[in-house]
PDB file of the backbone (N, CA, C, O) and the ligand in Angstrom, with CONECT records:
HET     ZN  A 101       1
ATOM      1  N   UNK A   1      54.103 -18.511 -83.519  1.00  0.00           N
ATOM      2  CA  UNK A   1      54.732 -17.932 -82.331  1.00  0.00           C
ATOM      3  C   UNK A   1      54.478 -16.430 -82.268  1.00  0.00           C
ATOM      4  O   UNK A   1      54.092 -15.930 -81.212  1.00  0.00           O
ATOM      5  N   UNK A   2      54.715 -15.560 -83.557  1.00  0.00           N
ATOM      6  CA  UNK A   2      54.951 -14.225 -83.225  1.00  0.00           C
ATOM      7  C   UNK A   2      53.239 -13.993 -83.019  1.00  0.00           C
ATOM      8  O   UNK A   2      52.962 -13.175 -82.142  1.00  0.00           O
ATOM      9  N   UNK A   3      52.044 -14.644 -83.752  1.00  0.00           N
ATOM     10  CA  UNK A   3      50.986 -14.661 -83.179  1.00  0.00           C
ATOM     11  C   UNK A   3      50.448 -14.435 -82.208  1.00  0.00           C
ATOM     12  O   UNK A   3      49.686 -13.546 -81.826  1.00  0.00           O
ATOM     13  N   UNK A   4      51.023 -15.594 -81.646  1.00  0.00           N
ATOM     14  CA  UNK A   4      50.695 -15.929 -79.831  1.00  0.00           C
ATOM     15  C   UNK A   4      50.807 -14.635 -78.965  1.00  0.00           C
ATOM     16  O   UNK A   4      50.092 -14.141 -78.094  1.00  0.00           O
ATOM     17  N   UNK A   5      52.143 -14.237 -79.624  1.00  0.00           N
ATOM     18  CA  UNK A   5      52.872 -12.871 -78.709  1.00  0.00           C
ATOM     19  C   UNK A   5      52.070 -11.651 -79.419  1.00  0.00           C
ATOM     20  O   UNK A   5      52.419 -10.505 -79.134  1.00  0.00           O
ATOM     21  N   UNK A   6      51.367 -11.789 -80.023  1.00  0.00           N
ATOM     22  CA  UNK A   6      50.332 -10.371 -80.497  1.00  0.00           C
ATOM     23  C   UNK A   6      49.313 -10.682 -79.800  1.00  0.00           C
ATOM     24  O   UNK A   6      48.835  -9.648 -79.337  1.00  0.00           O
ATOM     25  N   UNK A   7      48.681 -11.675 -79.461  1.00  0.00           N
ATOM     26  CA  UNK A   7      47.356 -11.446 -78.484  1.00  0.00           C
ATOM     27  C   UNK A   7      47.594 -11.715 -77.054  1.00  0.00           C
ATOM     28  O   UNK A   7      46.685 -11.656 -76.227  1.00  0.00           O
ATOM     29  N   UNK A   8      48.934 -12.038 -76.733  1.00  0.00           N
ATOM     30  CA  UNK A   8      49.393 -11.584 -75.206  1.00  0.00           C
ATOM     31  C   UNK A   8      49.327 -10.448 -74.904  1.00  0.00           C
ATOM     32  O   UNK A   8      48.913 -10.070 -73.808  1.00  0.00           O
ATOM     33  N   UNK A   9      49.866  -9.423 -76.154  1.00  0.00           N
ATOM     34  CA  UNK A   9      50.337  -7.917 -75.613  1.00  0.00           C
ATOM     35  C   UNK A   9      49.173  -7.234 -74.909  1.00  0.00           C
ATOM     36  O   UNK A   9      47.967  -7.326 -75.140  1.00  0.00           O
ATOM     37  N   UNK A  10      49.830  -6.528 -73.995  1.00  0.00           N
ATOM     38  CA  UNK A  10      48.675  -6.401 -72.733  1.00  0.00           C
ATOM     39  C   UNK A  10      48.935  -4.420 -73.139  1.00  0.00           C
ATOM     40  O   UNK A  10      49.781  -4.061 -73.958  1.00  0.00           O
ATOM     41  N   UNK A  11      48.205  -3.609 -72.525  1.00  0.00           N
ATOM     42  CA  UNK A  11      47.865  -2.464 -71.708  1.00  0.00           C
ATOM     43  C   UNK A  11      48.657  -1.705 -70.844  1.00  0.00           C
ATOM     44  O   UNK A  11      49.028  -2.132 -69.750  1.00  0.00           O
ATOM     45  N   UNK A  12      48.862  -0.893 -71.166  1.00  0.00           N
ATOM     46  CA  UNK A  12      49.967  -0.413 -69.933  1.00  0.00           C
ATOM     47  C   UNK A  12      50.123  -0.847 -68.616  1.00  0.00           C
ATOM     48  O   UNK A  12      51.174  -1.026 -68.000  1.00  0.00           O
ATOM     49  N   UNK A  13      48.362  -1.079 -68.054  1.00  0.00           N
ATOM     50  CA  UNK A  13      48.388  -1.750 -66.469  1.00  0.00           C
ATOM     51  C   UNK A  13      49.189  -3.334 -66.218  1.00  0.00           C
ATOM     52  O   UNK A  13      49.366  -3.710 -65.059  1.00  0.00           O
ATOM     53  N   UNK A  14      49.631  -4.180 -67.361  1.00  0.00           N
ATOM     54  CA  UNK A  14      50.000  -5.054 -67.813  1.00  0.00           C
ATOM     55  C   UNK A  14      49.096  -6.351 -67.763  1.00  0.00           C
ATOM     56  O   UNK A  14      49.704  -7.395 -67.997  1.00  0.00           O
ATOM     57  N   UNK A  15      48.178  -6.422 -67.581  1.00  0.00           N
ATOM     58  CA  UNK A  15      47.002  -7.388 -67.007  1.00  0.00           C
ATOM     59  C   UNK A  15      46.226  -7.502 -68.598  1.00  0.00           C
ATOM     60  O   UNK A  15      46.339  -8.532 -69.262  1.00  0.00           O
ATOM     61  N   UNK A  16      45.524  -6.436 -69.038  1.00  0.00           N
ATOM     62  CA  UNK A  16      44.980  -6.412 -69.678  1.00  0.00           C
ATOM     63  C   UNK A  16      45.137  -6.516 -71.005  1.00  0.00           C
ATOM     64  O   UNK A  16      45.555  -5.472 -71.505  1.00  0.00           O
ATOM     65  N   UNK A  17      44.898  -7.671 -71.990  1.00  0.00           N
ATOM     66  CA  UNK A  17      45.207  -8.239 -72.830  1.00  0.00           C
ATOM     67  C   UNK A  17      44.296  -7.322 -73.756  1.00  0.00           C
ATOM     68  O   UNK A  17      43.134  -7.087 -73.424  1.00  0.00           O
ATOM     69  N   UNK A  18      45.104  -6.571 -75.468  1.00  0.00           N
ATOM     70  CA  UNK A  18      44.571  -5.624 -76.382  1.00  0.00           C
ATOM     71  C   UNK A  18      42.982  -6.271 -76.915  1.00  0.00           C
ATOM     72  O   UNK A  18      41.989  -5.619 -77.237  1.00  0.00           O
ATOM     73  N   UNK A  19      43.142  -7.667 -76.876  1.00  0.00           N
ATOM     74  CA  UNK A  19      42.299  -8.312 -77.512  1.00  0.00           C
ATOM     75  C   UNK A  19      41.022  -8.839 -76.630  1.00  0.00           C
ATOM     76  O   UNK A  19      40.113  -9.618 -76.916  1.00  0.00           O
ATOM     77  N   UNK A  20      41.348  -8.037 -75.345  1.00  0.00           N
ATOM     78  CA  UNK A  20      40.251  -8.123 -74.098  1.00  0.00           C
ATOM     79  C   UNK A  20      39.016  -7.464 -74.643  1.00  0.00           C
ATOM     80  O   UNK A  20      39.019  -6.918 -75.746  1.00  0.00           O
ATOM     81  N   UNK A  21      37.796  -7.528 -73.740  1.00  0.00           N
ATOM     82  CA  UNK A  21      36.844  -6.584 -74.416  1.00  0.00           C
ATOM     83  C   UNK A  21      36.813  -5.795 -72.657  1.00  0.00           C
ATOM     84  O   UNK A  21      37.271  -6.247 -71.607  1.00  0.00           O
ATOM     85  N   UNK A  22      36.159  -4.629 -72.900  1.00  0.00           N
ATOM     86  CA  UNK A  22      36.492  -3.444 -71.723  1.00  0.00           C
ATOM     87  C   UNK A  22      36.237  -4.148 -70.067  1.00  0.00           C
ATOM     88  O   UNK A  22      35.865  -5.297 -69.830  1.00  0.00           O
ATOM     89  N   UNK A  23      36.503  -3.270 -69.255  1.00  0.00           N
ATOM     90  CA  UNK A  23      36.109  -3.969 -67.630  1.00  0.00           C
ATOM     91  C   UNK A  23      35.333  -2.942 -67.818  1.00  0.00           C
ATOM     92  O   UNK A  23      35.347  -1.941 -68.534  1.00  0.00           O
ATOM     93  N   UNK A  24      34.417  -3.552 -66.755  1.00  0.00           N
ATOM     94  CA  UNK A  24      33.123  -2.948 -65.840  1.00  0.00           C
ATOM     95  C   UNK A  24      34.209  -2.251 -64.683  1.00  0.00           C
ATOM     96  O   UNK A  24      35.042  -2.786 -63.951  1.00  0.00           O
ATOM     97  N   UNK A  25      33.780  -0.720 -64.877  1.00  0.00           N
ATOM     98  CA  UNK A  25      33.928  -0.638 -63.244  1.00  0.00           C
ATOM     99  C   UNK A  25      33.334   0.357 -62.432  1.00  0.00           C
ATOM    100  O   UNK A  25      32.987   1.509 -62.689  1.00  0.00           O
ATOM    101  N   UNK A  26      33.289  -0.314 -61.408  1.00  0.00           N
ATOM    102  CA  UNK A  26      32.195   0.278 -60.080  1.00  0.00           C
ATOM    103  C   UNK A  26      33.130   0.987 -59.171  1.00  0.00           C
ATOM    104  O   UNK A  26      34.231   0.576 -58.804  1.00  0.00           O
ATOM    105  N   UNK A  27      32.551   2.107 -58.855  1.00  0.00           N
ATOM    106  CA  UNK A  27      33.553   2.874 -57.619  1.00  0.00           C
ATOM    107  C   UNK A  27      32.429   2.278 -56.525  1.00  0.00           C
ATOM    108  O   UNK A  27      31.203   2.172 -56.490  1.00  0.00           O
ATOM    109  N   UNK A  28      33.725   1.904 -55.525  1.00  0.00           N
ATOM    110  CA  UNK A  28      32.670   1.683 -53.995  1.00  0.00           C
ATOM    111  C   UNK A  28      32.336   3.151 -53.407  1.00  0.00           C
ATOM    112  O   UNK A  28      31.581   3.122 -52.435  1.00  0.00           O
ATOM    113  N   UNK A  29      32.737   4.338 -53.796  1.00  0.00           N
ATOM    114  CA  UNK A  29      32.387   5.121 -53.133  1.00  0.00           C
ATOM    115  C   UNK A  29      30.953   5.904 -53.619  1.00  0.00           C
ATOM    116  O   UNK A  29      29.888   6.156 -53.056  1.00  0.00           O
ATOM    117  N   UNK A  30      31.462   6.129 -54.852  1.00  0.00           N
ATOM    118  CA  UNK A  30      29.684   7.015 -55.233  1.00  0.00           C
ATOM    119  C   UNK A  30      28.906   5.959 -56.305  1.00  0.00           C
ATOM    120  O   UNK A  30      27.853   6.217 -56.887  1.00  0.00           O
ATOM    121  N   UNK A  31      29.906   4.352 -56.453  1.00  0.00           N
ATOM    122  CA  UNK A  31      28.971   3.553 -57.194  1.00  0.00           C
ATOM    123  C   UNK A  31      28.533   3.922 -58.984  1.00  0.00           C
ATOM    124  O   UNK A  31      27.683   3.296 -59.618  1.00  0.00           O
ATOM    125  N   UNK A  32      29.244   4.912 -59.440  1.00  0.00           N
ATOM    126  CA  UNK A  32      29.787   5.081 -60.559  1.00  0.00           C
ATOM    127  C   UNK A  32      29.768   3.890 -61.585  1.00  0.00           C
ATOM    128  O   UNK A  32      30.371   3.065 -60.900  1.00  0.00           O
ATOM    129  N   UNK A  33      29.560   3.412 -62.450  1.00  0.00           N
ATOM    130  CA  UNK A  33      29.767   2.786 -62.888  1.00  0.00           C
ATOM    131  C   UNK A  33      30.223   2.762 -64.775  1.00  0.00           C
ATOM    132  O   UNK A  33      29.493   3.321 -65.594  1.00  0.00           O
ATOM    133  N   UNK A  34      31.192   2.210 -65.082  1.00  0.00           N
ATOM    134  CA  UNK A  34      31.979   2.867 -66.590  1.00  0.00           C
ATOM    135  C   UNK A  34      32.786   1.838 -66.889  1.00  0.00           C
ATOM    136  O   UNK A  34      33.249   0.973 -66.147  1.00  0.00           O
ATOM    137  N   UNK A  35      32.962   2.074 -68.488  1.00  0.00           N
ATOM    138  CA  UNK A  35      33.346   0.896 -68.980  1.00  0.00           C
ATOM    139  C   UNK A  35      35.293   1.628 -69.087  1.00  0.00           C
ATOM    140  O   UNK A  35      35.551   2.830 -69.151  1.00  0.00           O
ATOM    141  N   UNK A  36      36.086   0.772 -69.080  1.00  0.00           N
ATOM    142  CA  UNK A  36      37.305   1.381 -69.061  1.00  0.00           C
ATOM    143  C   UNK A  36      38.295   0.001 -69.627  1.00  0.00           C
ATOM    144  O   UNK A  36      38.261  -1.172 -69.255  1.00  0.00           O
ATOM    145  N   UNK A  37      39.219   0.716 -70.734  1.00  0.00           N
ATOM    146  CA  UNK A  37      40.413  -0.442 -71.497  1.00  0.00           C
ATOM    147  C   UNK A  37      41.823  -0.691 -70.354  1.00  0.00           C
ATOM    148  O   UNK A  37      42.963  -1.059 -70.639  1.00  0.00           O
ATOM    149  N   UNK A  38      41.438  -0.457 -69.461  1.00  0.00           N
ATOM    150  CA  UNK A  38      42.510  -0.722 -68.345  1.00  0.00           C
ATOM    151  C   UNK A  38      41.659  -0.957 -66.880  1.00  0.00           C
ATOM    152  O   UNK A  38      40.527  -0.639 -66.515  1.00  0.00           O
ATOM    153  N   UNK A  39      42.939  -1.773 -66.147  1.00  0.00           N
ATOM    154  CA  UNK A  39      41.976  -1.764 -65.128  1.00  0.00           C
ATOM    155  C   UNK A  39      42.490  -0.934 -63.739  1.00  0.00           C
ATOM    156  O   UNK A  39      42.131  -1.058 -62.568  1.00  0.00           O
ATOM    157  N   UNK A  40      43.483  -0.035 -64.373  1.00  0.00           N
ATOM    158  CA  UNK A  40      43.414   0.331 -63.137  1.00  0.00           C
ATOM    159  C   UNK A  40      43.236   2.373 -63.707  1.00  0.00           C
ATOM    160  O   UNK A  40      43.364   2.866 -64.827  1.00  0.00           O
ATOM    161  N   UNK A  41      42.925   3.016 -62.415  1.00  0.00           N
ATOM    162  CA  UNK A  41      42.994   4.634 -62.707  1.00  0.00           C
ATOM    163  C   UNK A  41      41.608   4.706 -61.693  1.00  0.00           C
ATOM    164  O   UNK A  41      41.409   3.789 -60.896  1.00  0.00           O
ATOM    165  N   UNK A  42      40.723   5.802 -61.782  1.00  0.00           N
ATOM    166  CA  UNK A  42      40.288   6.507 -60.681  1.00  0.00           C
ATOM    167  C   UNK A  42      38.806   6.421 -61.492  1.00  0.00           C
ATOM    168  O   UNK A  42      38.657   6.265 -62.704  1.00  0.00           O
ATOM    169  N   UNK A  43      37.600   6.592 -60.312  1.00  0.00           N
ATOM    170  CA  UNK A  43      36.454   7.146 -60.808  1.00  0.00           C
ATOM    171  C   UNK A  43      36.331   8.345 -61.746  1.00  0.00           C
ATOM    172  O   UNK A  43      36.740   9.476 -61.485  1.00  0.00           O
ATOM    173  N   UNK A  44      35.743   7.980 -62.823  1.00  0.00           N
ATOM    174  CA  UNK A  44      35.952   9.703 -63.330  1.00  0.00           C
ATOM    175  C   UNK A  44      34.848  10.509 -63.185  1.00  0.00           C
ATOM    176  O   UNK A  44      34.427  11.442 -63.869  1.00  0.00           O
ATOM    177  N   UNK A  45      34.356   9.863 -61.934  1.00  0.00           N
ATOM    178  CA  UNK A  45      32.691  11.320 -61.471  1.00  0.00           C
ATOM    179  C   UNK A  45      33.694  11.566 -60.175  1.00  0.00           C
ATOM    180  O   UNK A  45      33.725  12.762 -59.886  1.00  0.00           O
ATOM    181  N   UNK A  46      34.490  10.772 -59.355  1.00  0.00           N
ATOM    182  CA  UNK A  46      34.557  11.303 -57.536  1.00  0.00           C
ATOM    183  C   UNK A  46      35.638  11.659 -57.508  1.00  0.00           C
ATOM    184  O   UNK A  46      35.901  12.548 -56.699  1.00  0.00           O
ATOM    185  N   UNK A  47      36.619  11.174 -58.288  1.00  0.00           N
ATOM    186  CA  UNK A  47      37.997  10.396 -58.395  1.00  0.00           C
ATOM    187  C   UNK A  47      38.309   9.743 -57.257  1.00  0.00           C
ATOM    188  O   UNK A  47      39.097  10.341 -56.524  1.00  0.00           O
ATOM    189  N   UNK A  48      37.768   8.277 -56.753  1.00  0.00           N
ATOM    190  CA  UNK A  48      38.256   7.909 -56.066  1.00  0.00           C
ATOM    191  C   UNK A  48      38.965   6.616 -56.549  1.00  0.00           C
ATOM    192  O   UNK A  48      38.345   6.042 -57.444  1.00  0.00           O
ATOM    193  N   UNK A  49      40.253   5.960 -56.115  1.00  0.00           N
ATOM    194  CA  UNK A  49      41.025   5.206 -56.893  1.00  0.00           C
ATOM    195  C   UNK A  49      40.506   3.515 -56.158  1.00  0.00           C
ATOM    196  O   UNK A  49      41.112   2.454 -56.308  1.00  0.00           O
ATOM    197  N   UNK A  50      39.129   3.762 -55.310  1.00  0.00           N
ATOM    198  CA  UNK A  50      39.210   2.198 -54.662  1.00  0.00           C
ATOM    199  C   UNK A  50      37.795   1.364 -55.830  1.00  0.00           C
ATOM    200  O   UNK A  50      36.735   1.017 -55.310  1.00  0.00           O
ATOM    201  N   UNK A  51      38.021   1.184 -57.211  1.00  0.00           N
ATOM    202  CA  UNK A  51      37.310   0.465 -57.603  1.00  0.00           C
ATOM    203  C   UNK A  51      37.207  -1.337 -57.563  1.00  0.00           C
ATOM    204  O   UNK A  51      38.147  -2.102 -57.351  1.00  0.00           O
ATOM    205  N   UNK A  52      35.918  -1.666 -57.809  1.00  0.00           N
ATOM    206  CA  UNK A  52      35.823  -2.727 -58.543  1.00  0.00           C
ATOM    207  C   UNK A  52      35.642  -3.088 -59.579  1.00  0.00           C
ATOM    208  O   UNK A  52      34.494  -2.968 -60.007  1.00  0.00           O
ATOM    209  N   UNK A  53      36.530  -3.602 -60.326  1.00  0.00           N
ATOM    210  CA  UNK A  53      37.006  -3.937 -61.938  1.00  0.00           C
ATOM    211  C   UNK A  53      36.522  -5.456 -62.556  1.00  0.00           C
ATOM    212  O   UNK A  53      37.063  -6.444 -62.059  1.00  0.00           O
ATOM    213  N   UNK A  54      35.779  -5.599 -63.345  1.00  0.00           N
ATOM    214  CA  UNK A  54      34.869  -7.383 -63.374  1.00  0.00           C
ATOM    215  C   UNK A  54      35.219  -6.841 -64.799  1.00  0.00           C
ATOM    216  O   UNK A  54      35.009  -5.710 -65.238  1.00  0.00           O
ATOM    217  N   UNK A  55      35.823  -7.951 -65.442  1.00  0.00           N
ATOM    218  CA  UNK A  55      36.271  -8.420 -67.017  1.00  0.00           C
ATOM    219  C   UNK A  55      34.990  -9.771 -67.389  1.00  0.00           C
ATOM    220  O   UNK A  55      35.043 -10.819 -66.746  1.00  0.00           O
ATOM    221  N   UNK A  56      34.204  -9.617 -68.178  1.00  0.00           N
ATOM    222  CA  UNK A  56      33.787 -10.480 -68.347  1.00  0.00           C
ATOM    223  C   UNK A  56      32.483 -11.513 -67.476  1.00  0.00           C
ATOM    224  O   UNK A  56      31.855 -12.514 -67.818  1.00  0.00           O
ATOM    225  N   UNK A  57      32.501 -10.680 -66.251  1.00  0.00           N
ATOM    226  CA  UNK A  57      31.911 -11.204 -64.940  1.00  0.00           C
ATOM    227  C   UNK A  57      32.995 -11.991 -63.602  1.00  0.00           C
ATOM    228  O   UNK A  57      32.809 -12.564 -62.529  1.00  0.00           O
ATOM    229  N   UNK A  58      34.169 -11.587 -64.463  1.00  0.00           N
ATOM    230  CA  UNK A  58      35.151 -12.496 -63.436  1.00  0.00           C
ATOM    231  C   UNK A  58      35.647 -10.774 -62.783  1.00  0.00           C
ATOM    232  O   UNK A  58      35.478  -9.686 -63.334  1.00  0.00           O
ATOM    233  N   UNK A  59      36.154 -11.020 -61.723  1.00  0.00           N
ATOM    234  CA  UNK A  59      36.968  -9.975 -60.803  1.00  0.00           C
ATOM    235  C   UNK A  59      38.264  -9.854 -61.151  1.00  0.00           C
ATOM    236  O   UNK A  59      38.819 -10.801 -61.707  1.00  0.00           O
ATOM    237  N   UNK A  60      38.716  -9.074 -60.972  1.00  0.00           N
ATOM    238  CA  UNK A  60      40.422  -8.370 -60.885  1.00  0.00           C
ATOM    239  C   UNK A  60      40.836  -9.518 -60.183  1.00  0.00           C
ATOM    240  O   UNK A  60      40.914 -10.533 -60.875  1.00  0.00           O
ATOM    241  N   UNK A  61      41.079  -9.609 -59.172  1.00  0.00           N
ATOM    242  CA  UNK A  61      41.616 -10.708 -58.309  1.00  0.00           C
ATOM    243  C   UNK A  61      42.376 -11.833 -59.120  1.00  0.00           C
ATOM    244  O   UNK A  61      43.545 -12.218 -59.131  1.00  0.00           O
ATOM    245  N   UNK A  62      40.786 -12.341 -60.050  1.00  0.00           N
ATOM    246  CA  UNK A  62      40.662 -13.326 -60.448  1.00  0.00           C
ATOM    247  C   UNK A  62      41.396 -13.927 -62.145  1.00  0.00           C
ATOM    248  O   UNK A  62      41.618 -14.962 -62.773  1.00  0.00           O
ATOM    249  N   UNK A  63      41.493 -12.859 -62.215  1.00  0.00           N
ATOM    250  CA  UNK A  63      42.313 -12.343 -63.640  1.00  0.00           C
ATOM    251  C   UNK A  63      43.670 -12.214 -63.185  1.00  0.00           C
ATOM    252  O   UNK A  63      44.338 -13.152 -63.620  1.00  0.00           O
ATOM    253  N   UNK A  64      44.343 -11.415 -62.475  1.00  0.00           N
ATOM    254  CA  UNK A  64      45.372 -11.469 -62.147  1.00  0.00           C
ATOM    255  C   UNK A  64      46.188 -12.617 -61.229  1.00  0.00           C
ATOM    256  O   UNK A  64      47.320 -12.344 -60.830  1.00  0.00           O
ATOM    257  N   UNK A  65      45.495 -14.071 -60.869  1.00  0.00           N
ATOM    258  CA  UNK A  65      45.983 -15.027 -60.169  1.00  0.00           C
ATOM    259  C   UNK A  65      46.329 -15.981 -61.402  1.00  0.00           C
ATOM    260  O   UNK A  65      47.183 -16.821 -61.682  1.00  0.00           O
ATOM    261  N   UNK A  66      45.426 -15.512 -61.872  1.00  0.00           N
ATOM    262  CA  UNK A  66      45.613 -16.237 -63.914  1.00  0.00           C
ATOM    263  C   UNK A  66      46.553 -16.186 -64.224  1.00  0.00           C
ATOM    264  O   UNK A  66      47.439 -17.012 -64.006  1.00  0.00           O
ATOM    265  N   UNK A  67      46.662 -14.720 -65.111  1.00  0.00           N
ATOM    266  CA  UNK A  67      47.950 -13.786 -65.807  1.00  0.00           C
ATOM    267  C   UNK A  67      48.651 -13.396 -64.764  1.00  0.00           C
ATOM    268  O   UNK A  67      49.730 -13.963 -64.934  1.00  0.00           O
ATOM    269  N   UNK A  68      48.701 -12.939 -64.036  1.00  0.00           N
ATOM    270  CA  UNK A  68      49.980 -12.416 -63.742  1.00  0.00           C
ATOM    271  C   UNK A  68      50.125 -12.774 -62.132  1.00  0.00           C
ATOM    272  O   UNK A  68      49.807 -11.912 -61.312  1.00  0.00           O
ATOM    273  N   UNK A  69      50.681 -14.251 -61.640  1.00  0.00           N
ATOM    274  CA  UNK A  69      51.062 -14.492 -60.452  1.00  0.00           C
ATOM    275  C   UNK A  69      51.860 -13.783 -59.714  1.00  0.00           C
ATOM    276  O   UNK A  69      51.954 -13.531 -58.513  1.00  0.00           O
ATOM    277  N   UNK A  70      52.553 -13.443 -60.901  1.00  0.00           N
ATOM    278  CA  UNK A  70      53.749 -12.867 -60.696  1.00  0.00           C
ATOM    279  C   UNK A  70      53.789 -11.933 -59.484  1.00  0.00           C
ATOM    280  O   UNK A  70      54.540 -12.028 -58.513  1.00  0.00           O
ATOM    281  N   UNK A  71      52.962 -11.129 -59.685  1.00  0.00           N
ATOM    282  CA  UNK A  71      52.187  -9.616 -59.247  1.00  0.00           C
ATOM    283  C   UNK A  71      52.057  -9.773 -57.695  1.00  0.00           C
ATOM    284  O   UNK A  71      52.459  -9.023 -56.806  1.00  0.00           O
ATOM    285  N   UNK A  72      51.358 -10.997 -57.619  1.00  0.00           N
ATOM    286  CA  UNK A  72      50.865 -11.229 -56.246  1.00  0.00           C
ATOM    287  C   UNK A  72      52.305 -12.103 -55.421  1.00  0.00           C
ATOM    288  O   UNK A  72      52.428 -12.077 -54.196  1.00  0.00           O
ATOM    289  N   UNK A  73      53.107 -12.694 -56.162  1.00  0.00           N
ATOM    290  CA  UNK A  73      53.936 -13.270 -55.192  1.00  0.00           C
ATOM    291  C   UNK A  73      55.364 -11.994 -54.930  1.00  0.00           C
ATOM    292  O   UNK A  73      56.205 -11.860 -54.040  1.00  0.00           O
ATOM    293  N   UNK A  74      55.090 -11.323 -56.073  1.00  0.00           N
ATOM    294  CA  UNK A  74      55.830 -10.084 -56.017  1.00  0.00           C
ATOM    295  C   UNK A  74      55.563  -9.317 -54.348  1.00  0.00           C
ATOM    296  O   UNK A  74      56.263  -8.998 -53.387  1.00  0.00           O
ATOM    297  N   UNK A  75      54.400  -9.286 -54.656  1.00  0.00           N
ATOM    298  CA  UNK A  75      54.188  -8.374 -53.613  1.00  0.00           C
ATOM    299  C   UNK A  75      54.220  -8.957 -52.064  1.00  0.00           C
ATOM    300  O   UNK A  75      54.602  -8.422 -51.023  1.00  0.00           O
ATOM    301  N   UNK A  76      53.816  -9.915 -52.258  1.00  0.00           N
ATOM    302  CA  UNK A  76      53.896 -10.549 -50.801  1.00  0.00           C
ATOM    303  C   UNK A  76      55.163 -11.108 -50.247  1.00  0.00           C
ATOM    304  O   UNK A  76      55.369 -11.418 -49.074  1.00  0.00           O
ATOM    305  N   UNK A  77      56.287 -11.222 -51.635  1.00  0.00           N
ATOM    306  CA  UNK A  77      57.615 -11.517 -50.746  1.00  0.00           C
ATOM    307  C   UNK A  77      59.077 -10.234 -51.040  1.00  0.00           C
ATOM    308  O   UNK A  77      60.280 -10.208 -50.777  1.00  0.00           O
ATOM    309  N   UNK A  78      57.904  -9.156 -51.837  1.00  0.00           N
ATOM    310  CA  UNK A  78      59.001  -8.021 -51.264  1.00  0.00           C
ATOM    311  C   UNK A  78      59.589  -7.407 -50.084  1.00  0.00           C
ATOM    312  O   UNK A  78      58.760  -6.569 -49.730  1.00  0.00           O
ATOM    313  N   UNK A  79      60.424  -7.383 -49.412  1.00  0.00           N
ATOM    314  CA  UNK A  79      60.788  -7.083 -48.526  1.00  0.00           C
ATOM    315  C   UNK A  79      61.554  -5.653 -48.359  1.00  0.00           C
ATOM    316  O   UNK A  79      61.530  -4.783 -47.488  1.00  0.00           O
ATOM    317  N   UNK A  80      62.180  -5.795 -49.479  1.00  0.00           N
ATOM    318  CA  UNK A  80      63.476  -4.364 -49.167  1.00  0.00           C
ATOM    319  C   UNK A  80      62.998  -3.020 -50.131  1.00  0.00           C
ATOM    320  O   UNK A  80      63.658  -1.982 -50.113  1.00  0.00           O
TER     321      UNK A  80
HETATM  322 ZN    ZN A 101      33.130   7.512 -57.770  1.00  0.00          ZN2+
END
């Protein structure tokens, strides 16, 4: 058990599992491209914060409908 819960522990962004290996990420704006242990924060050539983040060849999206539903039903039925 306490196992299990050591290779859950995620990253500050909470997505990203310690035992992940880095994301790819691409800024859509100047196309930047850098390896980074989280997936979220800014280009570090433009700083622009609208990247695309691929773990593995899979997308952000696609990782987070996985791990963390939560996130997405969070957001779509916050209201107040
Ligand atoms: Zn950039």
């Amino acid at each position: 058990m306490r196992e299990f819960k050591e290779q859950r522990k995620t990253y500050s962004d909470g997505i990203t599992y310690i035992i992940d290996p880095f994301w790819l990420g691409k800024c859509r704006k100047c196309g930047h491209e850098y390896l980074s242990c989280i997936c979220t924060g800014t280009c570090p050539k433009c700083g622009n914060d609208n990247i695309e983040y691929t773990l593995g060849g899979r997308s952000l999206e696609e990782i987070i409908a996985e791990r963390r539903p939560d996130l997405i039903r969070d957001n779509q039925s916050k209201s107040e």
